[in-house]
VEXDOKE-741473 format. One record per residue (C-alpha): x, y, z; residue in one letter; residue number from 1; chain. Coordinates in Angstrom, 1 decimal. Example, Ala and Ser with C-alpha at 12.3 -4.5 7.8 and 13.67 -1.06 7.14 Angstrom:
# residues 2
<site><u>12.3</u><v>-4.5</v><w>7.8</w><resn>a</resn><resi>1</resi><chain>A</chain></site>
<site><u>13.7</u><v>-1.1</v><w>7.1</w><resn>s</resn><resi>2</resi><chain>A</chain></site>
END
This chain:
# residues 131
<site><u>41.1</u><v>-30.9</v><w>-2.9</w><resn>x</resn><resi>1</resi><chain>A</chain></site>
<site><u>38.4</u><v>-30.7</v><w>-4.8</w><resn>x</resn><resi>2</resi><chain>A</chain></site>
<site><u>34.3</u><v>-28.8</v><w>-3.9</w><resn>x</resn><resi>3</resi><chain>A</chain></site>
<site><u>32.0</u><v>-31.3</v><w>-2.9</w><resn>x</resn><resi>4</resi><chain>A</chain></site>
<site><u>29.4</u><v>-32.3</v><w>-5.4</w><resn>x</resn><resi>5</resi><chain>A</chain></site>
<site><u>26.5</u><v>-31.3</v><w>-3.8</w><resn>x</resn><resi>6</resi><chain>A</chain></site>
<site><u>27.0</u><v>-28.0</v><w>-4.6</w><resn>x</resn><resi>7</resi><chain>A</chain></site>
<site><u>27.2</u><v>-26.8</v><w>-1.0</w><resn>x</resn><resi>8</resi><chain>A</chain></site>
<site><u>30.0</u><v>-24.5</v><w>-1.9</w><resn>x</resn><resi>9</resi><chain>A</chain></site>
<site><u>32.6</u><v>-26.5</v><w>0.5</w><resn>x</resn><resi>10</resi><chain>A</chain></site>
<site><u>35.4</u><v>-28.7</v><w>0.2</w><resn>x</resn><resi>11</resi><chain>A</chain></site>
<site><u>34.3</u><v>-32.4</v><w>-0.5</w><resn>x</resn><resi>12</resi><chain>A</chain></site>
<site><u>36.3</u><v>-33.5</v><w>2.9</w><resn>x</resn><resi>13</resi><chain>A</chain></site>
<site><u>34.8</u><v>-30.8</v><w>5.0</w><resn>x</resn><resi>14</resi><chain>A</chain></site>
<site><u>30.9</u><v>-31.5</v><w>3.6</w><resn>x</resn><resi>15</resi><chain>A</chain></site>
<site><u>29.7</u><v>-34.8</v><w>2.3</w><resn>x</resn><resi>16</resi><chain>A</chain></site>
<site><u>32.8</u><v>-36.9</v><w>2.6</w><resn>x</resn><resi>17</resi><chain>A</chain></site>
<site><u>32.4</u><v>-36.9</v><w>6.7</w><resn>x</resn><resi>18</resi><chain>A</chain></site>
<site><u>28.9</u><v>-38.8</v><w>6.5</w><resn>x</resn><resi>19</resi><chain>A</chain></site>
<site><u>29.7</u><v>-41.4</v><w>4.0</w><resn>x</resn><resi>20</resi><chain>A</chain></site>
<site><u>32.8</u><v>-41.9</v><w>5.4</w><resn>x</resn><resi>21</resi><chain>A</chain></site>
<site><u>31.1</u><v>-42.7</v><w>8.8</w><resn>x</resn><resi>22</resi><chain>A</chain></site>
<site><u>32.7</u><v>-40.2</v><w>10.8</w><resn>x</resn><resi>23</resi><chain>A</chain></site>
<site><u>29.5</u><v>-38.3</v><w>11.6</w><resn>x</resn><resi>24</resi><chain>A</chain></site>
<site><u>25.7</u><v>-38.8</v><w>10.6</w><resn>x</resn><resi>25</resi><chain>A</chain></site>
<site><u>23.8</u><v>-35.7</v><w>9.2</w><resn>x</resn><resi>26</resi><chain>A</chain></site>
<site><u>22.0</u><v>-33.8</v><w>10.9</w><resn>x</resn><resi>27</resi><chain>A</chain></site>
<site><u>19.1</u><v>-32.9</v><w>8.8</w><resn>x</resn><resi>28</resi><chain>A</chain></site>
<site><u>17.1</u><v>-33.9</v><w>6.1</w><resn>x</resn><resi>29</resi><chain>A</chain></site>
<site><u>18.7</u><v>-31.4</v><w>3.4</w><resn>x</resn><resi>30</resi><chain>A</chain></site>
<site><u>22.4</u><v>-33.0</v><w>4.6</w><resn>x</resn><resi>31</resi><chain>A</chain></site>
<site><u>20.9</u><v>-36.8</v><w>4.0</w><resn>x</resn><resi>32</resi><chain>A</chain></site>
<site><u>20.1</u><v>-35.4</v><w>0.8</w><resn>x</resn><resi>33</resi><chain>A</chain></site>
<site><u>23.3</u><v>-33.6</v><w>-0.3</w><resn>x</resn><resi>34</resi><chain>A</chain></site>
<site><u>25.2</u><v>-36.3</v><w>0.5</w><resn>x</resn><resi>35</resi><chain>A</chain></site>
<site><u>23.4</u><v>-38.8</v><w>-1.5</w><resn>x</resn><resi>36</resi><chain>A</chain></site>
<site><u>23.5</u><v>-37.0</v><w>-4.1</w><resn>x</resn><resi>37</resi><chain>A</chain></site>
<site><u>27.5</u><v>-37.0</v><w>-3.5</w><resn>x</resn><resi>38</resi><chain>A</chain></site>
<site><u>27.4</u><v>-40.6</v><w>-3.5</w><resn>x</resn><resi>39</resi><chain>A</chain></site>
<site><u>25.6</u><v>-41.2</v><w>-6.7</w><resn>x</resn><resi>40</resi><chain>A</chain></site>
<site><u>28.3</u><v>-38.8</v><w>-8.0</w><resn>x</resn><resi>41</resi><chain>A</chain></site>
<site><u>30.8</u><v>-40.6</v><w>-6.5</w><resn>x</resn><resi>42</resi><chain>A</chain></site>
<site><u>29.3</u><v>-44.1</v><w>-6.6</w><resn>x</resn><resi>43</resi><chain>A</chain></site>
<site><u>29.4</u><v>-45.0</v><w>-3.1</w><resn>x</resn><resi>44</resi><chain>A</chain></site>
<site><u>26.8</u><v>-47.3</v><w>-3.4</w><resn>x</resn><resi>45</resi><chain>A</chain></site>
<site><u>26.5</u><v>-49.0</v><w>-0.2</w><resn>x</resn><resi>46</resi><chain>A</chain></site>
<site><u>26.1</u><v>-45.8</v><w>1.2</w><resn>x</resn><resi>47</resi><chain>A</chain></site>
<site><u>22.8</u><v>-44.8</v><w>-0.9</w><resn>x</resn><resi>48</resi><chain>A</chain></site>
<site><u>21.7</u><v>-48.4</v><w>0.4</w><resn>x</resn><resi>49</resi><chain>A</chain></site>
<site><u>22.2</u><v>-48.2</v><w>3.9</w><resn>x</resn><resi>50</resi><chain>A</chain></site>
<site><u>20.6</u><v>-44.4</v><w>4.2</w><resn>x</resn><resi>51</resi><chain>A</chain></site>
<site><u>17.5</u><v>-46.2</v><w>2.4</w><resn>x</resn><resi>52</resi><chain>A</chain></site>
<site><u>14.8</u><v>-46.8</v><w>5.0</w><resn>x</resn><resi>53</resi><chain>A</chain></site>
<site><u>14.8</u><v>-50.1</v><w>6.1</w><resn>x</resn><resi>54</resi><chain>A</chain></site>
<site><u>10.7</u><v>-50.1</v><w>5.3</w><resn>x</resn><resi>55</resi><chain>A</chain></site>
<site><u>11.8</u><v>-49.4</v><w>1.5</w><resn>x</resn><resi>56</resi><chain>A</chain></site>
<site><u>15.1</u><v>-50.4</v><w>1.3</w><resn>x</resn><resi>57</resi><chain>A</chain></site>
<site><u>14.5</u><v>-53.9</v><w>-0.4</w><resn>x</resn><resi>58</resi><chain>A</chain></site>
<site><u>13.0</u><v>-52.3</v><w>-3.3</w><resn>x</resn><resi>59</resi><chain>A</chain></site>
<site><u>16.5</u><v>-50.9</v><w>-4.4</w><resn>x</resn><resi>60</resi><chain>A</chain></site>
<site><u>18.8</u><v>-52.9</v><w>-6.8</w><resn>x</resn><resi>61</resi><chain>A</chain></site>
<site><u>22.3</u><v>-51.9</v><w>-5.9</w><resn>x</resn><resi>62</resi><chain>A</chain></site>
<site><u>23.7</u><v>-53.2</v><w>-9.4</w><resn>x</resn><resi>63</resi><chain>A</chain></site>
<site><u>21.5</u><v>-50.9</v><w>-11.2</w><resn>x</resn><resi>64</resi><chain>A</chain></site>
<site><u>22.4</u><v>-48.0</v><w>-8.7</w><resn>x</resn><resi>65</resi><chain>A</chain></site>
<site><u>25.8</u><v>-49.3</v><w>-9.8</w><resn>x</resn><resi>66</resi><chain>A</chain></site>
<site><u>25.0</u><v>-48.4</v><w>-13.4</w><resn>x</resn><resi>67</resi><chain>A</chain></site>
<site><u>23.2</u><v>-45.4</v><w>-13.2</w><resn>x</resn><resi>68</resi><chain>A</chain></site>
<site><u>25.6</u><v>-43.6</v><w>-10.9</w><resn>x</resn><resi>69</resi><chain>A</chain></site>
<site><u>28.6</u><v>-44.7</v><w>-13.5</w><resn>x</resn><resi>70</resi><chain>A</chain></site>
<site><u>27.3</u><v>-44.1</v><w>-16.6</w><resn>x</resn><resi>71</resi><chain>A</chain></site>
<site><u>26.0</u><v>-40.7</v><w>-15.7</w><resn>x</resn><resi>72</resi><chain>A</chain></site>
<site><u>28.1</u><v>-37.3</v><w>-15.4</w><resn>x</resn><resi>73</resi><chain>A</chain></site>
<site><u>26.8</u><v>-35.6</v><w>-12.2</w><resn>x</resn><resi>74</resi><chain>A</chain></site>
<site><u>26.6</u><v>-32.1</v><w>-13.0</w><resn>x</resn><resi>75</resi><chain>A</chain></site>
<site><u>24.7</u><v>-30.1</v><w>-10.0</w><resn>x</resn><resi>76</resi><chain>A</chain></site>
<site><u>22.4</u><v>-30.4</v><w>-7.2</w><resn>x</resn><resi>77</resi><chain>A</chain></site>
<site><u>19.7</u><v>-27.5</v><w>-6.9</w><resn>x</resn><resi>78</resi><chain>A</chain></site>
<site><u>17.8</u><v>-27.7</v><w>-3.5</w><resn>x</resn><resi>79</resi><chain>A</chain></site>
<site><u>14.4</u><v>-26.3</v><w>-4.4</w><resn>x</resn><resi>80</resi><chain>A</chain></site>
<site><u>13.4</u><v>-26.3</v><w>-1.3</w><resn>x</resn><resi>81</resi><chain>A</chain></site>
<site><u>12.8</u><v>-27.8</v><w>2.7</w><resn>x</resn><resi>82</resi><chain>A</chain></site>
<site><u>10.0</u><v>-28.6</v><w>4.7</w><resn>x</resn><resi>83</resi><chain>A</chain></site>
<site><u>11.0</u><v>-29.8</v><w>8.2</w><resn>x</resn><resi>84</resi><chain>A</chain></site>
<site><u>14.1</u><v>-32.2</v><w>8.2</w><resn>x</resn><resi>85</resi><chain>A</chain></site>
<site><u>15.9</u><v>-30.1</v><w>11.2</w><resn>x</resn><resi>86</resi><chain>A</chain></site>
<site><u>17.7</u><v>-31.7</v><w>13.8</w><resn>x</resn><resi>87</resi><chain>A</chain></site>
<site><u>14.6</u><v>-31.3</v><w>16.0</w><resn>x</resn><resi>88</resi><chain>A</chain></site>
<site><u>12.1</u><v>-33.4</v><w>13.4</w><resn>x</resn><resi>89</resi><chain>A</chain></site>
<site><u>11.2</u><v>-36.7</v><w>13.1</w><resn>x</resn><resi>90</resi><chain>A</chain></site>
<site><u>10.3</u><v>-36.2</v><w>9.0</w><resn>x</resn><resi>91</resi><chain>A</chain></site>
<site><u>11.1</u><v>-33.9</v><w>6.2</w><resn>x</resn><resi>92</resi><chain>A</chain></site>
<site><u>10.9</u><v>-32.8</v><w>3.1</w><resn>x</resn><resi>93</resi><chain>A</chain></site>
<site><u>13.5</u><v>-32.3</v><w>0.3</w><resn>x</resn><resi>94</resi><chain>A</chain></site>
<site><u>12.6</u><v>-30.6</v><w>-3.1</w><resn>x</resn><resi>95</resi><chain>A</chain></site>
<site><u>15.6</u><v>-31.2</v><w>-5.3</w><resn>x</resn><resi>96</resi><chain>A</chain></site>
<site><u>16.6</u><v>-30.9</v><w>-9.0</w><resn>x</resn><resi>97</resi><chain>A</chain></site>
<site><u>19.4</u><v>-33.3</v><w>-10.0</w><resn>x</resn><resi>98</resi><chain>A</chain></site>
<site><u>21.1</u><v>-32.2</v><w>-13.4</w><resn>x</resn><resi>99</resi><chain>A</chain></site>
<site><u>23.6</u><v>-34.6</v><w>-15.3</w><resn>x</resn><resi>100</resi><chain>A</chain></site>
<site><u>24.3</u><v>-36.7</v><w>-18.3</w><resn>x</resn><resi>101</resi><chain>A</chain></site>
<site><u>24.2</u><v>-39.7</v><w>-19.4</w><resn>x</resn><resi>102</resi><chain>A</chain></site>
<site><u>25.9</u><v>-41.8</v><w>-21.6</w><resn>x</resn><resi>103</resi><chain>A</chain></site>
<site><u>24.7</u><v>-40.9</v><w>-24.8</w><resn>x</resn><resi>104</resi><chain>A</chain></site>
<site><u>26.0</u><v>-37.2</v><w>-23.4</w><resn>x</resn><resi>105</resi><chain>A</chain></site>
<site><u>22.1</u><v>-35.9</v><w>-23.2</w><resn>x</resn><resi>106</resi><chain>A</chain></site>
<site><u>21.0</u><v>-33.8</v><w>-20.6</w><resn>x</resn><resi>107</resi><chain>A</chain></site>
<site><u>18.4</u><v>-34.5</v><w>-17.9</w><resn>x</resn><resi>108</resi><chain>A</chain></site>
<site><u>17.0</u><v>-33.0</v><w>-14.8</w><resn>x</resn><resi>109</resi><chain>A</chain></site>
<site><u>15.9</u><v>-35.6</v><w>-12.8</w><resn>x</resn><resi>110</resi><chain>A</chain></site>
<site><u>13.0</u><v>-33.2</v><w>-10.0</w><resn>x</resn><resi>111</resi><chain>A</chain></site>
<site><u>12.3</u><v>-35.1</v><w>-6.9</w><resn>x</resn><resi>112</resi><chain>A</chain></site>
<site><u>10.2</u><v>-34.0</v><w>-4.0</w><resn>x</resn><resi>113</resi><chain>A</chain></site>
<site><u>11.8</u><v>-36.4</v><w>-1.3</w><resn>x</resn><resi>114</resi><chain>A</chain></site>
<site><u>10.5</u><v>-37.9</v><w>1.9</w><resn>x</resn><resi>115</resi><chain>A</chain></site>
<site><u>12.8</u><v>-38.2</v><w>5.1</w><resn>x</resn><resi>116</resi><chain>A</chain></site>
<site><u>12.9</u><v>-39.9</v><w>8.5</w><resn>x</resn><resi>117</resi><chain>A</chain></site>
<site><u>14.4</u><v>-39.9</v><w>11.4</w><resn>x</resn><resi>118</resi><chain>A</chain></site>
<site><u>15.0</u><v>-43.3</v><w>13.4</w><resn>x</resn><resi>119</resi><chain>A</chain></site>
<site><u>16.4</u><v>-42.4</v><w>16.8</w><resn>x</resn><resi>120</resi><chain>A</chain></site>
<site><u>19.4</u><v>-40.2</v><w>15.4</w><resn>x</resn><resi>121</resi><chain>A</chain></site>
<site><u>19.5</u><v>-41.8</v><w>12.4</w><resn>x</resn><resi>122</resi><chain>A</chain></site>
<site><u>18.2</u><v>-40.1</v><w>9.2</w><resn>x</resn><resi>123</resi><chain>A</chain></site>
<site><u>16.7</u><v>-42.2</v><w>6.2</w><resn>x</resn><resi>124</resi><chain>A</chain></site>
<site><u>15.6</u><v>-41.3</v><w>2.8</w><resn>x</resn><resi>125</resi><chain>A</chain></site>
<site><u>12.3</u><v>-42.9</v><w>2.5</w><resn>x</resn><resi>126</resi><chain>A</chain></site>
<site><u>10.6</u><v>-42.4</v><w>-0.3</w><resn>x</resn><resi>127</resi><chain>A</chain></site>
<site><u>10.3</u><v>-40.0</v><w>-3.6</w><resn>x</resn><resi>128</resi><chain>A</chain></site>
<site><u>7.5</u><v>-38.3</v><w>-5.9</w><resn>x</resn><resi>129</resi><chain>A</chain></site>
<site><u>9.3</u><v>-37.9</v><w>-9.2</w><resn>x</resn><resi>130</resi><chain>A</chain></site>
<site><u>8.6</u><v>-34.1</v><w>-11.0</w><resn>x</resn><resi>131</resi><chain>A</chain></site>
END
């Protein structure tokens, strides 16, 4: 068994693997996030889609997710920090540094401030302000 990717400190079948699996939804906006970063680093694309907000959803090309999240090496996730996004919210707010490598073996940090919502139970990544 390996640690989940998202740096969380747990097993990947204890943390991330639960939500895009389907088992369970997260509960917050910092759990959305984590585990999309674990899908990237694990390419589970459909699962990036589907926790797109449908409002914004349309504007992502899963073959080009496809690409990026295979041709990169997924090195860490850095949570910068949280505004809102708790179980009680309707919207919050992920700061989060993305480190990996891509396939020309060059480092990058990709910094995003993200924007999160909550549909009934249902959390969605809406939008991002890249650093």
């Amino acid at each position: 068994m390996k640690l989940c990717a998202c740096c969380s400190g747990q097993l990947y079948e204890m943390c991330c693997h639960v939500f895009i699996s389907g088992m369970a939804k997260p509960d917050t906006a910092e759990q959305l996030m984590r585990s999309r970063y674990t899908a990237y680093a694990r390419c589970e694309v459909p699962y990036i889609i589907n926790t797109t907000h449908p409002s914004t959803r349309g504007q992502y090309n899963p073959k080009a997710i496809k690409e990026w999240a295979t041709s990169s090496v997924w090195e860490k996730l850095e949570i910068v920090s949280t505004n809102k996004g708790t179980a009680t919210d309707a919207i919050g707010y992920v700061e989060f540094k993305a480190y990996y490598s891509d396939s020309k073996n060059q480092h990058h940090i990709h910094h995003e401030y993200s924007t999160f919502e909550k549909l009934e139970t249902t959390w969605f990544f809406v939008e991002g302000e890249v650093y």
